[in-house]
N, C-alpha and C positions, 0 to 999 in steps of 0.2 A: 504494500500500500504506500504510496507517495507522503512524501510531509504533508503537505495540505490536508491529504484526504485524513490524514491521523489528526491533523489539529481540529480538523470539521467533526470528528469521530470522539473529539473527548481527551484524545489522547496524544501524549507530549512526543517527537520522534525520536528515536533512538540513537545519541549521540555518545558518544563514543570519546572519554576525556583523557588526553595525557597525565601523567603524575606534576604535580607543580614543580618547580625548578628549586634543585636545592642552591644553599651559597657556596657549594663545590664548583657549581656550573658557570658563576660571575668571578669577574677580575677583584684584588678585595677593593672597597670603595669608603671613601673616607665616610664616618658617621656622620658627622654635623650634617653635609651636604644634604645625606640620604633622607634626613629630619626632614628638611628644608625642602625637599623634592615633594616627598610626602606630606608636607604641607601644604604645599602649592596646587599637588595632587585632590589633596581631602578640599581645598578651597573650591576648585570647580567642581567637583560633585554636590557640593553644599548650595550652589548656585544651580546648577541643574533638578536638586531638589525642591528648591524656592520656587523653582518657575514650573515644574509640575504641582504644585502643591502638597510636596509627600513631606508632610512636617517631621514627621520620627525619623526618617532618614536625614533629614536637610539637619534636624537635632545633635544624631547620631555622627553625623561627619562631619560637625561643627564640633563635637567633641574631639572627634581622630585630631580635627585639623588644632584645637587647641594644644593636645601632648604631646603633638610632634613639634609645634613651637617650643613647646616649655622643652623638649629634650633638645632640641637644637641650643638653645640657649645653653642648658646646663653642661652639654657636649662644647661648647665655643667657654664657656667658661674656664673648662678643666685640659682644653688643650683638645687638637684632633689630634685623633687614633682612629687607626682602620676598623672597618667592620669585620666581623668573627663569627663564625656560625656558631657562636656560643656567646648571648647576650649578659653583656656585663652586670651584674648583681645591683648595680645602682641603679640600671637605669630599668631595672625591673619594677613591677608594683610591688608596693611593700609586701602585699599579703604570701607574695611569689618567694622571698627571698629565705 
């Protein structure tokens, strides 16, 4: 049965997902920036939110977009260091540590 006739039918088509990309797969990359990217990131989805009017999300990624400021900052305060596939304990939530 074609996509369409599945989506007309109820039902979602059968897609077929990669495994996500571990950080073996990337060159390492300085933290601060990556903040900052993801900020920048979390900012246009926040604004794509607004203008669909999907408040919990536009909420939700005003949230992302606030703790990747605040870790940029705390990251440019203490000095860059590279990124590690093992997140450094400070810049964990506390409840994590």
């Amino acid at each position: 049965m074609p996509a369409t006739s599945q989506r007309a039918a109820g039902r979602s088509p059968d897609i077929r997902r990669s495994a996500p990309p571990s950080a073996a797969d990337f060159p390492p990359l300085d933290r601060s920036d990556l903040a900052a990217y993801i900020a920048n990131l979390a900012a246009e989805l926040v604004a794509l939110s607004r203008i669909a009017d999907l408040r919990t999300l536009a909420y939700l990624t005003d949230m992302v977009r606030l703790e990747a400021e605040h870790q940029q900052a705390a990251l440019k305060s203490r000095g860059k260091a590279p990124a590690t596939g093992d997140q450094a304990s400070e810049t964990r939530p506390p409840e994590s540590r």
